[in-house]
C-alpha positions as CSV (number, residue, x, y, z in Angstrom):
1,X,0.0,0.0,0.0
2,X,1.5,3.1,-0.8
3,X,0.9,6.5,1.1
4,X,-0.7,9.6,-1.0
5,X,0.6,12.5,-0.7
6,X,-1.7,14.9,2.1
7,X,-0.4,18.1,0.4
8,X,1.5,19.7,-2.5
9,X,4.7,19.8,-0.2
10,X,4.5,16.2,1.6
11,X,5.3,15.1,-2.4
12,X,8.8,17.0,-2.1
13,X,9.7,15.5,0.9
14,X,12.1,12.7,0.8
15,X,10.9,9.8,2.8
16,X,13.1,7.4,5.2
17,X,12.5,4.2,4.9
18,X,11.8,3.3,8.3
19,X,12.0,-0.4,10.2
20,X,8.7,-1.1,11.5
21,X,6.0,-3.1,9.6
22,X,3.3,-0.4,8.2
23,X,0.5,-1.0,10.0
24,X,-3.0,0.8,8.6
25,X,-3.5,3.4,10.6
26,X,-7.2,5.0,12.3
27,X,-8.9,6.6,9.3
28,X,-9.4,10.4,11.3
29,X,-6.2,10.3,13.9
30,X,-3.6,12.4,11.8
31,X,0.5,10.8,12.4
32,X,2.4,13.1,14.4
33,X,5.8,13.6,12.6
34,X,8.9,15.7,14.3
35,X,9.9,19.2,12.7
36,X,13.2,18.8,10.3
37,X,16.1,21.1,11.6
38,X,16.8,24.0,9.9
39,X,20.3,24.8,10.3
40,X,20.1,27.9,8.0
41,X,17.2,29.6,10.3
42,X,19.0,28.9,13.7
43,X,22.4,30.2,12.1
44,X,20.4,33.6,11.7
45,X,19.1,33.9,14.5
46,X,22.2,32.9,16.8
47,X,23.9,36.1,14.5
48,X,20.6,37.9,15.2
49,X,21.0,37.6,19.1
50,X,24.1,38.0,18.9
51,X,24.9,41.4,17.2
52,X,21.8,43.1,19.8
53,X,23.8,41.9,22.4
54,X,26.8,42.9,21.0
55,X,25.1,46.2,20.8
56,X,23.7,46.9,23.8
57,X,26.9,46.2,25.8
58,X,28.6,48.8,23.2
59,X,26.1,51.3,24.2
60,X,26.4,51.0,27.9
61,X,30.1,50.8,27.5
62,X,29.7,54.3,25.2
63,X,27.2,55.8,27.9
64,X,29.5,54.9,31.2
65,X,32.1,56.9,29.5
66,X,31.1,59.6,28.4
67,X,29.1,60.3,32.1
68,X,32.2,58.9,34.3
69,X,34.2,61.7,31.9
70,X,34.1,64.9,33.3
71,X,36.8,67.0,31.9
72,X,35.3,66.6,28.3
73,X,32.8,69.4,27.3
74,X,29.6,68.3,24.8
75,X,30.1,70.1,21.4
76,X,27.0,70.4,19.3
77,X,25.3,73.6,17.4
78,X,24.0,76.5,19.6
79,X,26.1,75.3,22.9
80,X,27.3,78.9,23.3
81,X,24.0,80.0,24.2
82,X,22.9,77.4,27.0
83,X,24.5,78.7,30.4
84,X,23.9,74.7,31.7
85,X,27.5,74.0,30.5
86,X,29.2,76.6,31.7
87,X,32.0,76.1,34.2
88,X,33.3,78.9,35.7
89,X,36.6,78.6,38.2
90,X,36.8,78.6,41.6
91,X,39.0,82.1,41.0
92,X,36.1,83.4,38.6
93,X,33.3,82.9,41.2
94,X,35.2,84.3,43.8
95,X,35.5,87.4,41.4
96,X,31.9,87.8,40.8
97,X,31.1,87.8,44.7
98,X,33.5,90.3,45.2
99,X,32.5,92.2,42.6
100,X,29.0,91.8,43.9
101,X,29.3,93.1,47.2
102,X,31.3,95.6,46.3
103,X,28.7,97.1,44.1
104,X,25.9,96.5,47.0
105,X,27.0,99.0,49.3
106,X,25.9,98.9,52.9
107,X,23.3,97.0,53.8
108,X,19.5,97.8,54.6
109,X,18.7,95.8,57.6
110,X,14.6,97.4,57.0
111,X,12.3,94.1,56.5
112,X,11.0,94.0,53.2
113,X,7.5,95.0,53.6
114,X,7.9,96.6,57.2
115,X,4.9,99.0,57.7
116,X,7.2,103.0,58.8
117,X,7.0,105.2,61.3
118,X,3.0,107.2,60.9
119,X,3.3,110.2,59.2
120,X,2.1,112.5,62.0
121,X,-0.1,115.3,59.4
122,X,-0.4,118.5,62.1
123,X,-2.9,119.7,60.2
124,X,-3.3,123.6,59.8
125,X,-3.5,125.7,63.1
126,X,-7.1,126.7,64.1
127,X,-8.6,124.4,61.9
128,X,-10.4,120.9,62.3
129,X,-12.4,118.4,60.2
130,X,-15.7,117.8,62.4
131,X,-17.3,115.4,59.6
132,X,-18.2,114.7,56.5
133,X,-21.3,113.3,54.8
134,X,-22.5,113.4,51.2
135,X,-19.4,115.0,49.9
136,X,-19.9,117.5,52.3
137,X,-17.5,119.1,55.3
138,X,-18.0,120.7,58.4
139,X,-15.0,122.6,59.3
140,X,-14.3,124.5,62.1
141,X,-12.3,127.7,61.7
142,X,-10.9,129.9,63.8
143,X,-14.2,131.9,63.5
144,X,-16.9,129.6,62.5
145,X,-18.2,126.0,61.4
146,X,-18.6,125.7,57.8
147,X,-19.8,123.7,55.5
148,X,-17.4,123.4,52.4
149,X,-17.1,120.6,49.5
150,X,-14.9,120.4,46.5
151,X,-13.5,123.8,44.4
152,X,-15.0,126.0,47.9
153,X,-12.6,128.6,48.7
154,X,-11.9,129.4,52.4
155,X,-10.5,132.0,54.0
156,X,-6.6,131.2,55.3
157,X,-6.5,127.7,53.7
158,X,-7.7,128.3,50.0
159,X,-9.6,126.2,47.6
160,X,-10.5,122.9,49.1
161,X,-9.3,120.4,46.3
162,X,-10.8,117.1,47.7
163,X,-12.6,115.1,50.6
164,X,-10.3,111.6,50.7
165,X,-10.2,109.1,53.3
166,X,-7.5,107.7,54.9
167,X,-7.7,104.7,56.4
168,X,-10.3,105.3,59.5
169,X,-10.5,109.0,59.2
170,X,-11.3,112.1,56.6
171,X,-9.2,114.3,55.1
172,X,-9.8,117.7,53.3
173,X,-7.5,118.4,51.1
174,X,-6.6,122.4,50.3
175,X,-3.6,124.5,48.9
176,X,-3.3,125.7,52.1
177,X,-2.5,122.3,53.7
178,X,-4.3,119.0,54.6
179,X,-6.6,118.6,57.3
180,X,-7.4,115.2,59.3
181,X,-10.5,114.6,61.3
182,X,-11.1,112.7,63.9
């Protein structure tokens, strides 16, 4: 009994002539039959493996270097302009710090942000800011109480040129002077 051929390649295939008596086998269990070597595909990859690994050590070897020398300076386009890699010399810092504090002059001990001394406004003599509602003063001269608001002239102080106020308290503003109420 001779075997057909299962597919267009099984025909190629050379086959050994093998010891045991052919026995039929089960019509639907398929024969199990080991791989043939390929000696040409395992050479490849062996050279495959080999050259990544080859590779990577070359790499690391390049990497450990170039970080374990620090002497050398990286060259490429543009470096002049990237303060990262500059170096300067322990002489050269020394310069600038001199050259620093020389330039300061003395110091300011004053906190940043430390509120002064109140400006202590006397005011003009014989006059006083009673109070102030609607845009409207009441000031007290040496004569009489007056009502005056913004552009009034009056006598010994001038033309009132504003009603501001200043943190807690009013202030009328002339070219005579500034007067605070209480």
């Amino acid at each position: 009994m001779v075997d057909a051929p299962i597919s267009r390649f099984d025909s190629t295939r050379r086959k050994l002539p093998s010891r045991k008596p052919k026995v039929a086998s089960a019509p639907f269990v398929a024969e199990r039959r080991a791989s043939p070597p390929r000696p040409a595909r395992e050479f490849g990859e062996l050279a495959l493996r080999t050259t990544g690994v080859g590779l990577a050590v070359v790499s690391t070897a390049f990497a450990a270097y170039m970080i374990s020398d620090v002497e050398r300076r990286p060259q490429f386009a543009g470096l002049e302009h990237l303060a990262i890699y500059s170096r300067p010399t322990v002489i050269a810092a020394k310069r600038i710090q001199t050259q620093l504090a020389d330039q300061r002059g003395p110091v300011d001990y004053t906190p940043v942000g430390s509120i002064g001394e109140p400006q202590s406004e006397t005011g003009v003599p014989g006059f006083s800011l009673l109070s102030v509602r609607s845009g409207v003063a009441l000031l007290q001269t040496p004569t009489a109480i007056v009502k005056v608001s913004p552009g009034d002239v009056v006598e010994g102080l001038g033309r009132v040129a504003a009603l501001e106020r200043r943190g807690e308290k009013w202030a009328l503003v002339t070219a005579g002077g500034v007067i605070v109420g209480d």
